[in-house]
Structure formats: structure tokens, C-alpha cells
C-alpha positions in Angstrom: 216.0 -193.7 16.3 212.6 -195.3 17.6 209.7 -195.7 15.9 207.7 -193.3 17.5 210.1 -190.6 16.7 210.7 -191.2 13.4 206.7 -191.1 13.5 206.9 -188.0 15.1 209.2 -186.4 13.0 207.1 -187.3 9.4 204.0 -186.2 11.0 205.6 -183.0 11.7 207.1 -182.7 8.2 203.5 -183.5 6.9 202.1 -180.8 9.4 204.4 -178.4 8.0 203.9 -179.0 3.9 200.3 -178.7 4.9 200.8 -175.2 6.1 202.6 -174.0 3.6 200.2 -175.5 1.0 197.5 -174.1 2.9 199.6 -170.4 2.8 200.6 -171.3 -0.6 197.0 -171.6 -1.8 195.4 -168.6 0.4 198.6 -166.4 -1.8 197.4 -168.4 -5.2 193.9 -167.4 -4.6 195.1 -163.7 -3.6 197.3 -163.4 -7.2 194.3 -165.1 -9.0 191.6 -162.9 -7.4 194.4 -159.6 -8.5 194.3 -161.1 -12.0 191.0 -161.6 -12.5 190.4 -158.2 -11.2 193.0 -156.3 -13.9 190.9 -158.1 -16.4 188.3 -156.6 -15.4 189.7 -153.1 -15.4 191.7 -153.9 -18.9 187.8 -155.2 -20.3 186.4 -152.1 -19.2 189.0 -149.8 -20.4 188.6 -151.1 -23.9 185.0 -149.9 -23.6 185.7 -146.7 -22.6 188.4 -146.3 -25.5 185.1 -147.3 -27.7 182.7 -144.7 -25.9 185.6 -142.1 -26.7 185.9 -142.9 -30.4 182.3 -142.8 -30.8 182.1 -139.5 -28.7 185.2 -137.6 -30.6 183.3 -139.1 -34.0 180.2 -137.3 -33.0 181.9 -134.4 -32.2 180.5 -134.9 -28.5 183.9 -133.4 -27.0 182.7 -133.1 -23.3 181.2 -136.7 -23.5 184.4 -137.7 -25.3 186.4 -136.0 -22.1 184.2 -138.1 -19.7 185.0 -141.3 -20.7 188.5 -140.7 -21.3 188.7 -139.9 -17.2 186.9 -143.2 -16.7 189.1 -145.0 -18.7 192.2 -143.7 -17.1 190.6 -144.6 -13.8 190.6 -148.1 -15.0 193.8 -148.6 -16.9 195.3 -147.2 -13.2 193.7 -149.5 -11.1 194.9 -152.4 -13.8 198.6 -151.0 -13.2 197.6 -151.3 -9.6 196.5 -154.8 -9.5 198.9 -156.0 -10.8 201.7 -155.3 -8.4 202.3 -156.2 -4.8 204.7 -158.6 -3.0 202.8 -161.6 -3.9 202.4 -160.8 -7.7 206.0 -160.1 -7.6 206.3 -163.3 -5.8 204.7 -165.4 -8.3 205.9 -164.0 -11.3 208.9 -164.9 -10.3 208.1 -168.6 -10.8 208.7 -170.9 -13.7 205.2 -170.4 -16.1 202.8 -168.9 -14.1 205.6 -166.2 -14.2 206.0 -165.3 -17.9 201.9 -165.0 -17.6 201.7 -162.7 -14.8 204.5 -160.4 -16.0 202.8 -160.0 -19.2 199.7 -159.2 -17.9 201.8 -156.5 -15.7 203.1 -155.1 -18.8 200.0 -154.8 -20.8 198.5 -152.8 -18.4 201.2 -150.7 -18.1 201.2 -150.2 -21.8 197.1 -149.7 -21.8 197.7 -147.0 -19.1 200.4 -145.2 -21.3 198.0 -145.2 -24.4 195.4 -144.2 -22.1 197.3 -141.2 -20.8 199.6 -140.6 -24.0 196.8 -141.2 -26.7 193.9 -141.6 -26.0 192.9 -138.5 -23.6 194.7 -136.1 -26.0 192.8 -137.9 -28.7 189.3 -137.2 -26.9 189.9 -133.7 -27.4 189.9 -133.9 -31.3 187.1 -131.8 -32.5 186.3 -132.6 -35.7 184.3 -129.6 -36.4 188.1 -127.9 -36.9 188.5 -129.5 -40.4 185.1 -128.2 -42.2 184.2 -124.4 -42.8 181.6 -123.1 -40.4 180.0 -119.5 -41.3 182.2 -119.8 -43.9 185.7 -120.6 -43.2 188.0 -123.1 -41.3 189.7 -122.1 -38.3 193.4 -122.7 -39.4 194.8 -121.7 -35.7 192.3 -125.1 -34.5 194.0 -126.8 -37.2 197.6 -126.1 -36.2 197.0 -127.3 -32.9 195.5 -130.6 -34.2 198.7 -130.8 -35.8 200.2 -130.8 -32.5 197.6 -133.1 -30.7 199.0 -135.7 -33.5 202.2 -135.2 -32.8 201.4 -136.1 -29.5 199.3 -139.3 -30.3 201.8 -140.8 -32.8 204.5 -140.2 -29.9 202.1 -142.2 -27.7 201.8 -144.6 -30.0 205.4 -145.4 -31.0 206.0 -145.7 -27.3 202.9 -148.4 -26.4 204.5 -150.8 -29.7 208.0 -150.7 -28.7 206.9 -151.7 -25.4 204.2 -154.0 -25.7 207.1 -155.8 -28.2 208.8 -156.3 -25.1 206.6 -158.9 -24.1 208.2 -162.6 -23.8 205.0 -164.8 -25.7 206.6 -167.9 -25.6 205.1 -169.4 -22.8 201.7 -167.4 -22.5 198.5 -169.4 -21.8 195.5 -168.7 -24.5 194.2 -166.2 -22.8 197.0 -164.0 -21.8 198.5 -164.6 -25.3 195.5 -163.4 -26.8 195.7 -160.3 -24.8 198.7 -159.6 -25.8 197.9 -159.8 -29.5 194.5 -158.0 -29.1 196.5 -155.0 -28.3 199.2 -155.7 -30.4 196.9 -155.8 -33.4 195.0 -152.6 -32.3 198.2 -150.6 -32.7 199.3 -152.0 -35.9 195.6 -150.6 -37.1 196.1 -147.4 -35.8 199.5 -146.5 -36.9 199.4 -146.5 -40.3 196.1 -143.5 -40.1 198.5 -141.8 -38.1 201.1 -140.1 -41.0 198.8 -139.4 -43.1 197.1 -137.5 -41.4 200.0 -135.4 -40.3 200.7 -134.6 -43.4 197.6 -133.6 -44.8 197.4 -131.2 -41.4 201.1 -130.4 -43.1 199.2 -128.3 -46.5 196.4 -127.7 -45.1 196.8 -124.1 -43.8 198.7 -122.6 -46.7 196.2 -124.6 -48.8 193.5 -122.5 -47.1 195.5 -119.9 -47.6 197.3 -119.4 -44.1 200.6 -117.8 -46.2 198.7 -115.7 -49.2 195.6 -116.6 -51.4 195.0 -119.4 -53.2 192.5 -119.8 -56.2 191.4 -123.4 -56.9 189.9 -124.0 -60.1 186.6 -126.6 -59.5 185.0 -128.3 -62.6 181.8 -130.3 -62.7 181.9 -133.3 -64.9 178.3 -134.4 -66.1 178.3 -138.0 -66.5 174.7 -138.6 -68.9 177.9 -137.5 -71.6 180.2 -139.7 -70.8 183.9 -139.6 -71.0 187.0 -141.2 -69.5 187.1 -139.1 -66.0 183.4 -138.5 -65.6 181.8 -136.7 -68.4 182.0 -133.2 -70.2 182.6 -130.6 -67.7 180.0 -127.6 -68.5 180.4 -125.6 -65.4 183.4 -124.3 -64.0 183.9 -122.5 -60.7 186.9 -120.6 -59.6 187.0 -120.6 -55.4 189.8 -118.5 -53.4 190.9 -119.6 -50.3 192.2 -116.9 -47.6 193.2 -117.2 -44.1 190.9 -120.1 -44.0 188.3 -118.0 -45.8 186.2 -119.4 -49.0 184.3 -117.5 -51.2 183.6 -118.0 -55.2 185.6 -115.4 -57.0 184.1 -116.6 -60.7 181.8 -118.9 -62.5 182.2 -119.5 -66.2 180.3 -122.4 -68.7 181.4 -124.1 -71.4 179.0 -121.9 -73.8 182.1 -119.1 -73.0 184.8 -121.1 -74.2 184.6 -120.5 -78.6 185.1 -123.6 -80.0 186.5 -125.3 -81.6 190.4 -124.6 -81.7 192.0 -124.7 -84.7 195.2 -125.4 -83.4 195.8 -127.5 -80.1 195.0 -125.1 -77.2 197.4 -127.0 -75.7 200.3 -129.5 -76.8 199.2 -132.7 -77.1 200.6 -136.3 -76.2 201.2 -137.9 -79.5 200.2 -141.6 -77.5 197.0 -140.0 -76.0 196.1 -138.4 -79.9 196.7 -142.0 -81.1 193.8 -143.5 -79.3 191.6 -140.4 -79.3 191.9 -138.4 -81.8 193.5 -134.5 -81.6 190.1 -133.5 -80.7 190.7 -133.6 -77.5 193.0 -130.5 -77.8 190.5 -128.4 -80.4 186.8 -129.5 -78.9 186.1 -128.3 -74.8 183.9 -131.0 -74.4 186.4 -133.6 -75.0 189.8 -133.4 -72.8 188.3 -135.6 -70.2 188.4 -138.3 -72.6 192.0 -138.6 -71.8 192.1 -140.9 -68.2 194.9 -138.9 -67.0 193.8 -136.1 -64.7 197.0 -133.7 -64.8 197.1 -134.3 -68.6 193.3 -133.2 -68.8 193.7 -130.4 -66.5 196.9 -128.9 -69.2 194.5 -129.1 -72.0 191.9 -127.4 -69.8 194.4 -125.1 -68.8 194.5 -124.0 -72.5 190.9 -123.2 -72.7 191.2 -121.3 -69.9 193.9 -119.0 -70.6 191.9 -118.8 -74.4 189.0 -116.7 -72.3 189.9 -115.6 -68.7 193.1 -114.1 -67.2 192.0 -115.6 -63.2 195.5 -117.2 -62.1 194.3 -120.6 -59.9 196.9 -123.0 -58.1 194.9 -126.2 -58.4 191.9 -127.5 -60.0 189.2 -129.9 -58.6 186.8 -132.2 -60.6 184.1 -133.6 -59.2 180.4 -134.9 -60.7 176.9 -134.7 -59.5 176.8 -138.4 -58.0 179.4 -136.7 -55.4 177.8 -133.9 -54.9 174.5 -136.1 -53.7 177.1 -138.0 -51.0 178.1 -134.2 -49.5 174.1 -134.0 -50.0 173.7 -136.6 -47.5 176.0 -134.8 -44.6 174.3 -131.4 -45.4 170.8 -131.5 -46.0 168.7 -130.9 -48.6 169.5 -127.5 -50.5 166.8 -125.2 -51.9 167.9 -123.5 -55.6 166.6 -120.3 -56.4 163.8 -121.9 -58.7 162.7 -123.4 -55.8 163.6 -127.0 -56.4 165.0 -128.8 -53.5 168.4 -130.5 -54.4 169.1 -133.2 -52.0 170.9 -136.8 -51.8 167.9 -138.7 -53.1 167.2 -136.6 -55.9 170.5 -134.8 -57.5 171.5 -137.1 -59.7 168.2 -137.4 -61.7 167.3 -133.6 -61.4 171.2 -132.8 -62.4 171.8 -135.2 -65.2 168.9 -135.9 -66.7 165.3 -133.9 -65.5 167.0 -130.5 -66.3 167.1 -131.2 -70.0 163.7 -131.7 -70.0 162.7 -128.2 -68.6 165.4 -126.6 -70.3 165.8 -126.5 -74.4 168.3 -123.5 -73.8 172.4 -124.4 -72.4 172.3 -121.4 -71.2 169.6 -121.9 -68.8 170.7 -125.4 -68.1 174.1 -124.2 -67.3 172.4 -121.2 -65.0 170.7 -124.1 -63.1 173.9 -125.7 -63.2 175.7 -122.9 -61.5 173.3 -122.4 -58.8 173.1 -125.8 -57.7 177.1 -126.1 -57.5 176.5 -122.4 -55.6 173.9 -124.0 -53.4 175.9 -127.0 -52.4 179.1 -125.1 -51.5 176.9 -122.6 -49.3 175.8 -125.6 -47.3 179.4 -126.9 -47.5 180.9 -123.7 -46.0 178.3 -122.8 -43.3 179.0 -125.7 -41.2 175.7 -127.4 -41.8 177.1 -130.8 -42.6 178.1 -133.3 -39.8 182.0 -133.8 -39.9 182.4 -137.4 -39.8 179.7 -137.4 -42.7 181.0 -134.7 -44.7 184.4 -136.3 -44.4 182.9 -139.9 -45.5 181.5 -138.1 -48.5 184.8 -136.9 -50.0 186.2 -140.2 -49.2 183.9 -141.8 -50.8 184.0 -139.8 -53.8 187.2 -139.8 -54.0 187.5 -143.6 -53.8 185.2 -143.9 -56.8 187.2 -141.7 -58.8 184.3 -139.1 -58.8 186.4 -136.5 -56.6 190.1 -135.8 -58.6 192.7 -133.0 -57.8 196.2 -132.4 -59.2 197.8 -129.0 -57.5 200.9 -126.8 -58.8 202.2 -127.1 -55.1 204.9 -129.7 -54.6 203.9 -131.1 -51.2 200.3 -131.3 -52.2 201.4 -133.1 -55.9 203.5 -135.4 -53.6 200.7 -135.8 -51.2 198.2 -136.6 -53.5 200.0 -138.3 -55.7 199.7 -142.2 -54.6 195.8 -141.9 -54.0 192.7 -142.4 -56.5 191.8 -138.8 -56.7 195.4 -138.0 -58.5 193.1 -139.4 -61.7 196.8 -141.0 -62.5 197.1 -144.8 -62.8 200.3 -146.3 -61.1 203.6 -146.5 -63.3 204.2 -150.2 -62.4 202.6 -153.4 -61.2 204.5 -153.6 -57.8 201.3 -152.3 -55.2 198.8 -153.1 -57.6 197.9 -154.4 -60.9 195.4 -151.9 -62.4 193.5 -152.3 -65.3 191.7 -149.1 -66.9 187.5 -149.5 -68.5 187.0 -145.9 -69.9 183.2 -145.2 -71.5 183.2 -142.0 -74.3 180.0 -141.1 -75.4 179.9 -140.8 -79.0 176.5 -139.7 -80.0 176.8 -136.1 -78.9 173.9 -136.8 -76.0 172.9 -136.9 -73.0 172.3 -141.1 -73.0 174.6 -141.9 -70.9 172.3 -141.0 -68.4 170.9 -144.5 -69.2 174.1 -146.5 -69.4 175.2 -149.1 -66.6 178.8 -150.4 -66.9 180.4 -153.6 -65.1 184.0 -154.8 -65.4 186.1 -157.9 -64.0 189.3 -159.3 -64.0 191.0 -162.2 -63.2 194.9 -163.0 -63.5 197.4 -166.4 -63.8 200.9 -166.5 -63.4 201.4 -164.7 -67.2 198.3 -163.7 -68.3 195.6 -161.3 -67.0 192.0 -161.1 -68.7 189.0 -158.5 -68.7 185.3 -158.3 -68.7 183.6 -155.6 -69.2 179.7 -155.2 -69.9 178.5 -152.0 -70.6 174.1 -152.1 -70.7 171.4 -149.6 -72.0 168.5 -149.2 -69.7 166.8 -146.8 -72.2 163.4 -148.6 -73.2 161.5 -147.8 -76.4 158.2 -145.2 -74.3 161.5 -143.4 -72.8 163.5 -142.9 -76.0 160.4 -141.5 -78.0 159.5 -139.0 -74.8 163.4 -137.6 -75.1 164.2 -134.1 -76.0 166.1 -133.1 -78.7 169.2 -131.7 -76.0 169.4 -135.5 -74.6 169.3 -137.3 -78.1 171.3 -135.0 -79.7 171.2 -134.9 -83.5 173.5 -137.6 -84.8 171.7 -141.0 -83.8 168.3 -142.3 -83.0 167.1 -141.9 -79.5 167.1 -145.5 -79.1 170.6 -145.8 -80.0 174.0 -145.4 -77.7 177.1 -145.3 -79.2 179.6 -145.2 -76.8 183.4 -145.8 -77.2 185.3 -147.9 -74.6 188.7 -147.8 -74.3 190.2 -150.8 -72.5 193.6 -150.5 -70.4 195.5 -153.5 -69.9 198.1 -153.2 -66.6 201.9 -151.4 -67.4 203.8 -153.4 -69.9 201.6 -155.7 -70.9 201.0 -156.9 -74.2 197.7 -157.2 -75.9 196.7 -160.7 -76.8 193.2 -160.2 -77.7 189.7 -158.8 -77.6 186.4 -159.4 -78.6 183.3 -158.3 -78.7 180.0 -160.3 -78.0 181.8 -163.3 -78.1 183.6 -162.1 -81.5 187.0 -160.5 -82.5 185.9 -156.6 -81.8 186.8 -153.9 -84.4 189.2 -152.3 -83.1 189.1 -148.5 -84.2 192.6 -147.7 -83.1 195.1 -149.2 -80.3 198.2 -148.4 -79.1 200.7 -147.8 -76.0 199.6 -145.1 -73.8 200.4 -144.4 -69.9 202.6 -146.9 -70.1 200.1 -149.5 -71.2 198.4 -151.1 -73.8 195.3 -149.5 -74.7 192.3 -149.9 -77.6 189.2 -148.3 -78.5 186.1 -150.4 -79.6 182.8 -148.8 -80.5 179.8 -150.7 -78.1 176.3 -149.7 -79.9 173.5 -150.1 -77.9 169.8 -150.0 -78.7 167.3 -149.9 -76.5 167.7 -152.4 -73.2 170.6 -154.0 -74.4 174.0 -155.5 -73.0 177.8 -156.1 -74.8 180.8 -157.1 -73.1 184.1 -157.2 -74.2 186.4 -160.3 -73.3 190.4 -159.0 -73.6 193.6 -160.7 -72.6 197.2 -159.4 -71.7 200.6 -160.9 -71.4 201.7 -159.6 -68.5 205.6 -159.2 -68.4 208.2 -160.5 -65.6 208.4 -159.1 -62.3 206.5 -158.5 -59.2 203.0 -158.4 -59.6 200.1 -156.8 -57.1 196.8 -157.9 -56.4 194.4 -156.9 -59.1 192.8 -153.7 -59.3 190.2 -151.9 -61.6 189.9 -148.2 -62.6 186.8 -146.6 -64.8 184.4 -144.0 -65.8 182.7 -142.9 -63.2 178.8 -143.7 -64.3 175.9 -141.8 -63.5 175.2 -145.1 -61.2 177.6 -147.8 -59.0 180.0 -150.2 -61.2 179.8 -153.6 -59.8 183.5 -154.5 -60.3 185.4 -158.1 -59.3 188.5 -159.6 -59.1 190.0 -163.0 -59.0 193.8 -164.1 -58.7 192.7 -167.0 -60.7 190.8 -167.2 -64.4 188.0 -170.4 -64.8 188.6 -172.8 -67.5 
């Protein structure tokens, strides 16, 4: 072959590659303008999922319904982009392959959750889960129930699928992609049961199947005991067919006291640490810092004096009932106080014993507060999301509690703080109990501020807990007689704190101020070690007490802390490890 052929020839050849580099790049540039584009539509989309949570959180329905059609608008044009003969082209080569195919399938998966979850979701109204005029609309409610059903399906789908996806070879930011979503289900899927199967009770627990009576007691934490404080005010509310009303209202001036024998049978444990007066004296069976166990002593009481049959009973305090405050408005009492979130605590707990020398007119005030807020409850005033936060919120702090004669309910209710029932073992968590008992016969608790920490090693878990008087020496002399009671001077608190250790530990020590504490009586109780110290306070004054626990073998959870309920926050803290 000559020269100038074999010339020829590679020029050709040369020619040619540069065509098909030239085609190659003009299809590169096609697949990378596509991608960039279902980017675009996948960034958007997650926007719109935003402007529908926010909408369905409002209770904005038709706003809610907008954005859902823009976002399916979106998540088809991603599923669009990202097909074609050239994206099928290159995903069919090495690397750039992997990537493009799992950009194909995320957008595939967005457009199912778009379709599958997220437009049913946008037709949520919240407004179906509080009373309005009244009572709750248990048809609305079914079909939420439905609408879940629907959502979790959706769901289950988008995570089997998007765990289809090959990550092995994904660049940064298709891999994070990927994960973004990945994580965003694993979020949303565990809210999705429970809820089911709180939808589950609710409609025979709003009496869908026959009546239901729920017993609901106030605890007033300026007398403290373990689950709040004495409960002086008790209201009996009947739900049917979604329909609430108040059936009967009773104080704790009605209940003749004391007992002479138990009104109830006691647990020998609980009488140990305590005393048996929490089965002969009404103000006392919250000491105990079990809620069903209170609520059987209570039960007692009740039977003593009234023959109204109720299913479940309901404790909550005056600090929650300013958080439901917040999501209804201000209320206005028939003595023409206004009772709102700012002021209900004080004017509840504290204010009304200095206008009123007579419990019987403190207790009417009392009652038509508890009336007031339950009339704002059930009209529909409050805004859902709010109201909703509220109870959670309560509930978290231990100020909402509820223990039910219905099975599913019990079962339901059973693993959560409002049970009022601390966990049998250490496996989820390692809970330690700070309980505060007011033992001056007053109302200073009002002026009481506890804090409690705990840190843990590999054997040994320790406590702190400070417990401080606010009460200066112009307030104390200004008190009335109702809030000092008769036993101690108004500038003196006695309180009695009993201090749980977690379930089958052993007490090590405990002190008080720095010193070994005098212990008034200790034992085992709820499947823990427990002991009473008396904490005096006079005037602005703190104590802590500093105890320590063997902690037995076995699995251990992270740390967690359970107490009274005070008329203000508890700063609580924990640390998996202990200084020094």
C-alpha cells in the first residue's frame, strides 16, 4: 500500500472518530440537559410536598389540593425526562449508567408518593379530629381511617422500591438523592401506625357503639404530690355518637373523710414508702407515681359518694389547661375574669386563695373554669394543629395521664408517658422517678422549683435533684391562712421527695446537702428502689439530693427522667457518663 493511501485511509478513520465524537457529545449534552432538567422538577416537587404539609397543617384544604396538582405536574415531567432512546442509551453504559438509572427510578418513586401519598394526604382535614359545636364528626373520622390506609400503602410501596436502587457506584450528588428520599421515608413511617391505631378507638371512644363516661380530675400542683397535686375538682364527661357534654361535677369537700378502713386495697410496697393514708385521706392517692394504682384508690372514693358508672378517667392540671389556653383563646368565667394562657396558672393555683377564704367557693371557681375551658374545647374555637400540640405537650410532661377499662385503649396507651406507669425494665430506657409531696398541708408549692439530673457508667447510675423555694420573707407574711395552712410557718416548705432509682437497681447511697440524708422510710416499689427524704425549705432556699444505684446486668437504655409535674418547667439532664 502507498503512502498516500495509507494517508488516506487514517485521515478517514480520524474523519470518522470525529463525527462520532461530535454525535457522541451533541447526545451527552442532550442526556445532561434531560438530567439537569428532572432535577429541576424533583427540586421543585419537594417544595410543593412542603407547601402541602404546611397547607393540610393549617387546615387550608383547597390550598393544600393546589399544590398537590402542581406537584404531580412536576414529579410527571421528572418521570418524563428521564426516558427516551438516548437516556436508555446511556444508562446502558459502564458508570454514567448506574447514575442515570437511579435518577430514573427516584422519580419514578417521587411520582408514586406524589400520586399514592401525598394527594390523598392533602385532603386530611384536621378540623375532623376536634369537636366543633360540640362534637366530633366520627363518619369524617372513619374515612381518615381509610385515607391512612391508603398513605401507609403508598408508603410501603415508594421504600421497597427506592431499596431497589444499585448505590454502589452513584456520584455525590445522585447518591445523595437517593438518601434524601430514603431518609424522608424512614421519618414518615414510623407516625404512620400510630396513628392508625389511635383512628382504631377513637369512634367507640367517642361513643360510635354506646356511651361512654370518662371520669376527668384536676390535679392542683401549689399541693404537691407525686402525679401533680391534690385533685379537688372532678368532672364526669359522656361521650355519644361523637357528642360531649358534662353529665356531673363533684369536689373534694363531697368526698367525707377520712376512711377508716382503706377505701380501697392497698399495695403493701406503695403503704411502705407512703404511709396507708393514701387509701383513708382524698387528698393523698396521687402520692402514689402510678397512675392506674391512683385511679383504684380514687375509684374507692368514688363509689363511697356517687353511683355515675365511667369507663376511663383523665388527669390533667392547670399548667395544661393554659397550653389548650393557647389554641383556644382566652375564656371569660362567670365572675368575669378572663382565663387565658398567660394568666391560668397564677389565677388557678395561687390568686384564687387570696379572694377566696371558703373551699367551697374556691372549688365553684374551680369548676367553672374547667367548664369554661371545655366549652372552648368543644366548640371548635381552637386551631387543630395547636390544640393537638397542646395535649402533646401535656402529655409529654406528664401533666395529661389516662388509664381506660377498654383493652385496646390500655394497650394503646400503655407504652406512652400519659399511662403515668414507669417501664418494667431498662431495655428502651433507663428511667429514674423525682416525686415532690407537699407535707405542710398548703398551698406552697405554688412557690417551689424542682431540677433533676442523671448520669450513668457501665454499673452505676447517679441522681441530682434540687428542689428551691422562691417564697421570700414580704410574700410569706402577705399569705392567707388557706395557702399556709396551719401546721408550719409561712416561710417554711416541707416537702417530701421520694427518689426512684431505674428497675432492679440497688441503692448505694444518698445524701442530702452534701450529707448522708435521713431517710424516713425506703424500700422496693414498682419494681424499683425507692426512698423518702424530707427537703425543708425556708424562704429562698435550695437542697439537692445526690443518690447512687447499682444497676444490675443486662441491656441498658439511654437515660431517662420522670417527676412531679410543678407548677413551673423542670430543667432536667442526662449524661451517659458521670464527672470525677
Amino acid at each position: 500500500m502507498s503512502k498516500r493511501r495509507r494517508t488516506i485511509i487514517w485521515w478517514s478513520v480520524a474523519g470518522v472518530l470525529v463525527v462520532l465524537l461530535a454525535v457522541g457529545g451533541l447526545a451527552g449534552k442532550r442526556v445532561y440537559d434531560q438530567a439537569i432538567g428532572v432535577r429541576g422538577h424533583l427540586e421543585a416537587a419537594m417544595t410543593e410536598v412542603q407547601s402541602v404539609q404546611k397547607a393540610v397543617l393549617a387546615g387550608d384544604s383547597a390550598t393544600a389540593t393546589v399544590a398537590a396538582d402542581r406537584l404531580s405536574v412536576h414529579t410527571a415531567a421528572a418521570v418524563s425526562g428521564s426516558q427516551g432512546r438516548l437516556w436508555s442509551l446511556g444508562a446502558a453504559l459502564p458508570f454514567v449508567g448506574s447514575n442515570l438509572t437511579a435518577v430514573s427510578q427516584v422519580a419514578r418513586v417521587t411520582d408514586g408518593l406524589a400520586r399514592d401519598v401525598v394527594t390523598p394526604a392533602s385532603r386530611v382535614n384536621l378540623k375532623s379530629l376536634v369537636p366543633e359545636g360540640g362534637q366530633v364528626d366520627i363518619k369524617q373520622l372513619s374515612s381518615l381511617s381509610d385515607l391512612l390506609d391508603t398513605v401507609s400503602q403508598g408508603l410501603d410501596t415508594a421504600k421497597k422500591d427506592i431499596g431497589k436502587v444499585d448505590r454502589s457506584a452513584l456520584i455525590g450528588p445522585v447518591a445523595n438523592g437517593v438518601k434524601r428520599l430514603d431518609d424522608s421515608l424512614e421519618k414518615l413511617q414510623p407516625y404512620i401506625q400510630p396513628a392508625k391505631d389511635v383512628l382504631s378507638v377513637l369512634p367507640d371512644a367517642l361513643g360510635a357503639s354506646g356511651p361512654r363516661n370518662y371520669l376527668l380530675m384536676f390535679q392542683g400542683n401549689s399541693e404537691a404530690r407525686s402525679l401533680g397535686g391534690n385533685a379537688a375538682v372532678d368532672i364526669v364527661l359522656r361521650a355519644e355518637d361523637g357528642r360531649l357534654s358534662i353529665i356531673q361535677t363533684a369536689n373534694s369537700q363531697e368526698f367525707h373523710g377520712p376512711s377508716a378502713e382503706p377505701v380501697a386495697p392497698l399495695d403493701p410496697e406503695a403503704v411502705a414508702i407512703y404511709g396507708d393514708k393514701i387509701g383513708h385521706y382524698v387528698p393523698d392517692f396521687t402520692m402514689v407515681p402510678d397512675f392506674p394504682t391512683a385511679a383504684k384508690i380514687f375509684d374507692g372514693w368514688w363509689k363511697r359518694e356517687f353511683d355515675t358508672p365511667y369507663n376511663a378517667v383523665m388527669s390533667v392540671d392547670p399548667v395544661a389547661l393554659s397550653y389548650i389556653l393557647g389554641a383556644t383563646g382566652p375564656v371569660t368565667l362567670p365572675t368575669g375574669d378572663v382565663l387565658s394562657a398567660d394568666n391560668a396558672v397564677s389565677l388557678l393555683l395561687n390568686e384564687v386563695y387570696f379572694r377566696y377564704s371558703d373551699p367551697e367557693a374556691q372549688n365553684m371557681f374551680f369548676g367553672a373554669a374547667a367548664d369554661a375551658v371545655f366549652t372552648a374545647v368543644t366548640s371548635g374555637k381552637a386551631a387543630p394543629l395547636a390544640l393537638v400540640s397542646a395535649v402533646v405537650k401535656s402529655a409529654d410532661e406528664g401533666r395529661l395521664l389516662y388509664t381506660s377499662s377498654d383493652a385496646k385503649e390500655a394497650a394503646l396507651v400503655a407504652p406512652l408517658r400519659m399511662s403515668g406507669v414507669m417501664p418494667h425494665d431498662n431495655t428502651e430506657k433507663t428511667v429514674v422517678g423525682a416525686y415532690v409531696n407537699d407535707n405542710t398541708g398548703s398551698k406552697k408549692s405554688y412557690y417551689l422549683d424542682l431540677a433533676v439530673s442523671a448520669c450513668a457508667t457501665d454499673s452505676t447510675v447517679k441522681t441530682h435533684t434540687e428542689l428551691t423555694s422562691s417564697l421570700t420573707a414580704d410574700e410569706a407574711k402577705r399569705l392567707p391562712y388557706y395557702i399556709t395552712g396551719g401546721y408550719f410557718a409561712p416561710s417554711d416548705i416541707s416537702s417530701y421527695v421520694v427518689l426512684y432509682g431505674p428497675v432492679g437497681a440497688t441503692l448505694q447511697s444518698i445524701t442530702l446537702d452534701g450529707r448522708p440524708a435521713s431517710v424516713l422510710s425506703s424500700g422496693q416499689h414498682l419494681g424499683r428502689p425507692a426512698v423518702k427524704v424530707e427537703v425543708f425549705n425556708h424562704l429562698t432556699s435550695t437542697h439537692s439530693l445526690d443518690a447512687a444505684y447499682s444497676m444490675p446486668a443486662g441491656t441498658q437504655g439511654p437515660l431517662s427522667i420522670w417527676h412531679t409535674p410543678m407548677v413551673r418547667a423542670t430543667p432536667i439532664s442526662t449524661n451517659d457518663t458521670c464527672a470525677g
